[in-house]
N, C-alpha and C positions, 0 to 999 in steps of 0.2 A: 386397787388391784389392776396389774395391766395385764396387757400380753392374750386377752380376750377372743382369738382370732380363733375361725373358725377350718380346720385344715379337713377336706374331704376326700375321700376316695376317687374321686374325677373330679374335671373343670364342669360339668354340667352346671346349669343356675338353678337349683331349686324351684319348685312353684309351689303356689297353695300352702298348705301348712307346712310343708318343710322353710319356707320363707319367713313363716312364723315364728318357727321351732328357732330358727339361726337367727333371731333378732332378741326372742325370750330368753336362751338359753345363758348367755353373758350376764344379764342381768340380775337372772335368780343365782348363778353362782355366786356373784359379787354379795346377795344378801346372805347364802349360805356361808360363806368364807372360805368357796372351794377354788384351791389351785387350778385344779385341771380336771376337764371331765371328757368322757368318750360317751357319747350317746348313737344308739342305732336302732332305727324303726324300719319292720318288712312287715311287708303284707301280699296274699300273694296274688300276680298281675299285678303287683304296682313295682317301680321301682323303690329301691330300698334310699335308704335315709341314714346315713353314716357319717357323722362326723366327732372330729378331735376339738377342742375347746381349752384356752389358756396352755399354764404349762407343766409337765411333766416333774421340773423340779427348780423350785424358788430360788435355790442359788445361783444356777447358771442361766435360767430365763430359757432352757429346753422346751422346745414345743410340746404339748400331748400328740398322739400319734394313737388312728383306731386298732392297732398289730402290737398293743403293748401289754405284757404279763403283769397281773395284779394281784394282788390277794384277795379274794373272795367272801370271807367269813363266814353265816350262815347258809347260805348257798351250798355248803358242807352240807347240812344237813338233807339236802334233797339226794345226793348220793350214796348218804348211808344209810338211808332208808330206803333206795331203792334196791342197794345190797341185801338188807334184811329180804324186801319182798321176796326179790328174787329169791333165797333163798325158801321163803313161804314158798313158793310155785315148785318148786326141789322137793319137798317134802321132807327140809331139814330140821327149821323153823315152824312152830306154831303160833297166829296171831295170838292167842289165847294162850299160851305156856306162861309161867311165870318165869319171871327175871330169875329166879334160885336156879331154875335150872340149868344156868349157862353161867352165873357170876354167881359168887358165893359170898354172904356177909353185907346183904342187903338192907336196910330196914326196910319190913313190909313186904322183903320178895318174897315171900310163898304168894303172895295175893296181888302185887304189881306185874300185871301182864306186859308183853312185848309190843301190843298193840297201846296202852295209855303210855306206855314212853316214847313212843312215835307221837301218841297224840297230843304229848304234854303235859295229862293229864295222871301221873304218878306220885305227886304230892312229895320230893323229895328236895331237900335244900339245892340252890342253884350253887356249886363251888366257885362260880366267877365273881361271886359279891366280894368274895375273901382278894383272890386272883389276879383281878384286873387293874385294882388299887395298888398292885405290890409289885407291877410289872415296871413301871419307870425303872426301879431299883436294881431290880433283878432280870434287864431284858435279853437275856440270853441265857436264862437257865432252862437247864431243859427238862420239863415236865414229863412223869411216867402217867399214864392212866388210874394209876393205884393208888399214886398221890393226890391225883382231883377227887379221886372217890371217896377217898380218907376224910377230905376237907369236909365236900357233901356230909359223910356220915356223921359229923362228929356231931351232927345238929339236929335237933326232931324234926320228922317227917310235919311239913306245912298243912296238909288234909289225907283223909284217909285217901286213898286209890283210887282213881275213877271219878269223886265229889267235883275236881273243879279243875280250872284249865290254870297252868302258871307257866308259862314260857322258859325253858329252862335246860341247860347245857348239860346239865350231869345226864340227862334221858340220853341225848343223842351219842355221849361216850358210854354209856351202858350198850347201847345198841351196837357201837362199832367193837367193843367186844363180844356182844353174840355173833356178830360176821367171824368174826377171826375164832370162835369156838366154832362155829357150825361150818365152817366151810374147809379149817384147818391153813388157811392162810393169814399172812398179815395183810391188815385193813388197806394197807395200800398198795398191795399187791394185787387182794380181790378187786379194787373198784379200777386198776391199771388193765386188768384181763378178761372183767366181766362187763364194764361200763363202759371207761372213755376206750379203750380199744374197737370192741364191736361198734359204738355210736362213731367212729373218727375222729375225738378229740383230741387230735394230737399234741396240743399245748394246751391241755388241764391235769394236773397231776396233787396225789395229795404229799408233801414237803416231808422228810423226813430231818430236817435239821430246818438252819434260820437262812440259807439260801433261798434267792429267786431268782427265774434264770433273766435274762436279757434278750431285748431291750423292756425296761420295766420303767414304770411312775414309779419315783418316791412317794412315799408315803407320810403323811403328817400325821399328830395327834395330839392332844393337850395333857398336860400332867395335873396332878392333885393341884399344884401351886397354880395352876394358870398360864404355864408359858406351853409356845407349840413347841413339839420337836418332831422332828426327822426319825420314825419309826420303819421306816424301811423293812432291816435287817433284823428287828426284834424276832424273837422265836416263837415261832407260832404252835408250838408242842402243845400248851394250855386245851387248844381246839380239836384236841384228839374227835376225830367222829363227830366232833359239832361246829369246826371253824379255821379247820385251819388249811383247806387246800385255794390253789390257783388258776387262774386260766384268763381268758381273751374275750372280748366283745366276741367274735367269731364262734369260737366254743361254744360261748352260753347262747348266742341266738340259737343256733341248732340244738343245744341240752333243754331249754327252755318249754320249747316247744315240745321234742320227743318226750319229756317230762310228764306234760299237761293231758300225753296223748295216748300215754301207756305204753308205746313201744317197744320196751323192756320187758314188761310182766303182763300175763295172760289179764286175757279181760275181769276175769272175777276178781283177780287181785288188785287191777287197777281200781273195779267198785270198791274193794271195802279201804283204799287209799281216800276214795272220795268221798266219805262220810264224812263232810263238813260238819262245825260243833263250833257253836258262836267261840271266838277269842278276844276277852277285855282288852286284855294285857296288850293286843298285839295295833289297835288301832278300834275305831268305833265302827261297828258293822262286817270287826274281820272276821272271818270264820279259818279254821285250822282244820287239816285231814293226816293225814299220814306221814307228815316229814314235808307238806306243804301247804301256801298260805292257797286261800279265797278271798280276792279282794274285787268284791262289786264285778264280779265277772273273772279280772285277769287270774292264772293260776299261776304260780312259779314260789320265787322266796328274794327275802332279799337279806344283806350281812353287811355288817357290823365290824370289824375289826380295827384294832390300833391300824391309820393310817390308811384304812380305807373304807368305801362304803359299794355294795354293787348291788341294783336292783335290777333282776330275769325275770318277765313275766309272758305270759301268753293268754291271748281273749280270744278262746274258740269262734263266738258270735261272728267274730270279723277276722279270723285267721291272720290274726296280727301277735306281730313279737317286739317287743320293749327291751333293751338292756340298756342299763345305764351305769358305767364303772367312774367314782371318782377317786382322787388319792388325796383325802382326809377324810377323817369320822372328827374334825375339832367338834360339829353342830350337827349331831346325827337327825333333829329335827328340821333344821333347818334343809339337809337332803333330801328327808321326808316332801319338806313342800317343794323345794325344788325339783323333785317325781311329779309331786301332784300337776305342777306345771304345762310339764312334758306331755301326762296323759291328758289335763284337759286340751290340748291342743290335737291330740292324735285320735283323741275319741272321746270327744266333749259326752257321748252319749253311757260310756260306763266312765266316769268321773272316781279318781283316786280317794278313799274313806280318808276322812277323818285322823291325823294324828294318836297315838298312843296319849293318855290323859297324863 
């Protein structure tokens, strides 16, 4: 892999671990197999740590650049779940309502509350097992809501409600239509006029077709067969409410944080967000709250999608912020340890868990 250069926000020289970071960084990519990555560490009184890494797209040998629009994947889900809250704080939403009362034709809704599909833990088939396999073929078709639901349904509920934690896409698109029943808008309407608007994120939006705006990373990813391609442009409709909006290093440092900090939702709501609840599925030692992870300290999320991978996190302890955007998911573990990298360099003392098994 060439093209490994590190492109900053100023000429200043780095010291200390960012000295680190710009020496480690080329190298865990080259094991990852990532094109290009954007990493940025703040903390506050220090100066920030922002840098571009390789390139933005393999054909033309384009730099990465830290001002570029990516797709985000589960990082969705921290927004639609703070739409739900919000909505709890309204007194629109009940954490404790069942799913019946907003989506009709559930298995299990009278008794699957809006609070275990935030926390994962609603025992309903994941529709992306079916989905993600079948997107090579079909990457521009465009998914209704009704149609992942379908998919989900057609399958028996995994555990009763409540029983166990499974990580899982069909919850966070249930959710994003209680937003759009409770609030009477479309889901990206509400998180364009209640979230990124009020927080200033002026370039994170959730996609209503297979556009991204510019200047963006390509994006790669592997097919069933084993070749990489250029998923770019793919349509990200699948991720209704669980994956499919975009945004910036910039964006998420600030989402990240005001995330972790409640911001958004009264303090009570913020508590019962923070009910952490060990998660297998998610890595060894992570724990899962409301529409975000717990990891050894950091809170935030990270995703997954064709073509890319973005990990948002924030460690109150040290009022530190982590993003790290790259453009492939080919070795989503492989990202995995190329994070873990990052943090053991920024704060060898909360240390990134463990891989998913």
């Amino acid at each position: 892999m060439t093209g490994l250069v590190g492109c900053g926000e100023s000429g200043v020289q780095p010291a200390g671990s960012d000295v680190q970071l710009t020496e480690t960084i080329p190298k865990a990519m080259a094991q990852a197999a990532i094109p290009g990555a954007i990493v940025g560490v703040w903390q506050d009184d220090a100066a920030p740590y922002v840098q571009a890494f390789g390139v933005r797209d393999t054909a033309t040998g384009d730099p990465m650049a830290p001002d570029l629009f990516m797709r985000v994947g589960s990082v969705t889900k921290t927004f639609t779940t703070t739409a739900v809250l919000q909505l709890v704080d309204q007194g629109k939403v009940g954490l404790d309502d069942s799913i019946a009362r907003y989506v009709p034709g559930v298995p299990n809704g009278d008794t699957i509350t809006i609070r275990q599909l935030a926390a994962m833990r609603s025992g309903l088939p994941d529709f992306t097992d079916v989905v993600i396999p079948a997107l090579p073929s079909q990457p521009q078709r465009q998914w209704t809501p009704q149609e992942l639901l379908e998919i989900s349904f057609s399958h028996p509920p995994l555990f009763a409600p409540g029983a166990e934690f499974d990580y899982c896409n069909t919850n966070t698109t249930l959710l994003g239509l209680v937003v759009e029943k409770a609030s009477g808008q479309q889901l990206d309407a509400y998180i364009a006029e209640h979230i990124t608007r009020p927080e200033n994120l002026g370039h994170t939006s959730v996609p209503t077709s297979a556009a991204i705006p510019s200047p963006h990373a390509q994006g790669y990813t592997k097919t069933p067969d084993g070749a990489t391609v250029d998923a770019t442009d793919w349509n990200p409709s699948w991720g209704f409410g669980a994956g499919n909006m975009i945004s910036t290093l910039d964006d998420l440092r600030v989402w990240a944080r005001d995330l972790a900090e409640g911001t958004l939702l009264s303090p009570a709501t913020q508590r019962e967000r923070e009910q952490f609840q060990l998660a297998p599925s998610e890595g060894t030692g992570s724990l899962y709250g409301l529409g975000v992870e717990y990891q050894n300290g950091w809170i935030g999320h990270n995703g997954n999608i064709a073509g890319y991978q973005t990990y948002a996190y924030y460690l109150p302890p040290e009022s530190k912020t982590v993003v790290v955007m790259v453009n492939s998911n080919v070795d989503p573990l492989g990202v995995w340890d190329f994070f873990t990298e990052i943090v053991r360099i920024v704060s060898p003392d909360h240390p990134w868990p463990a891989p998913p098994s």
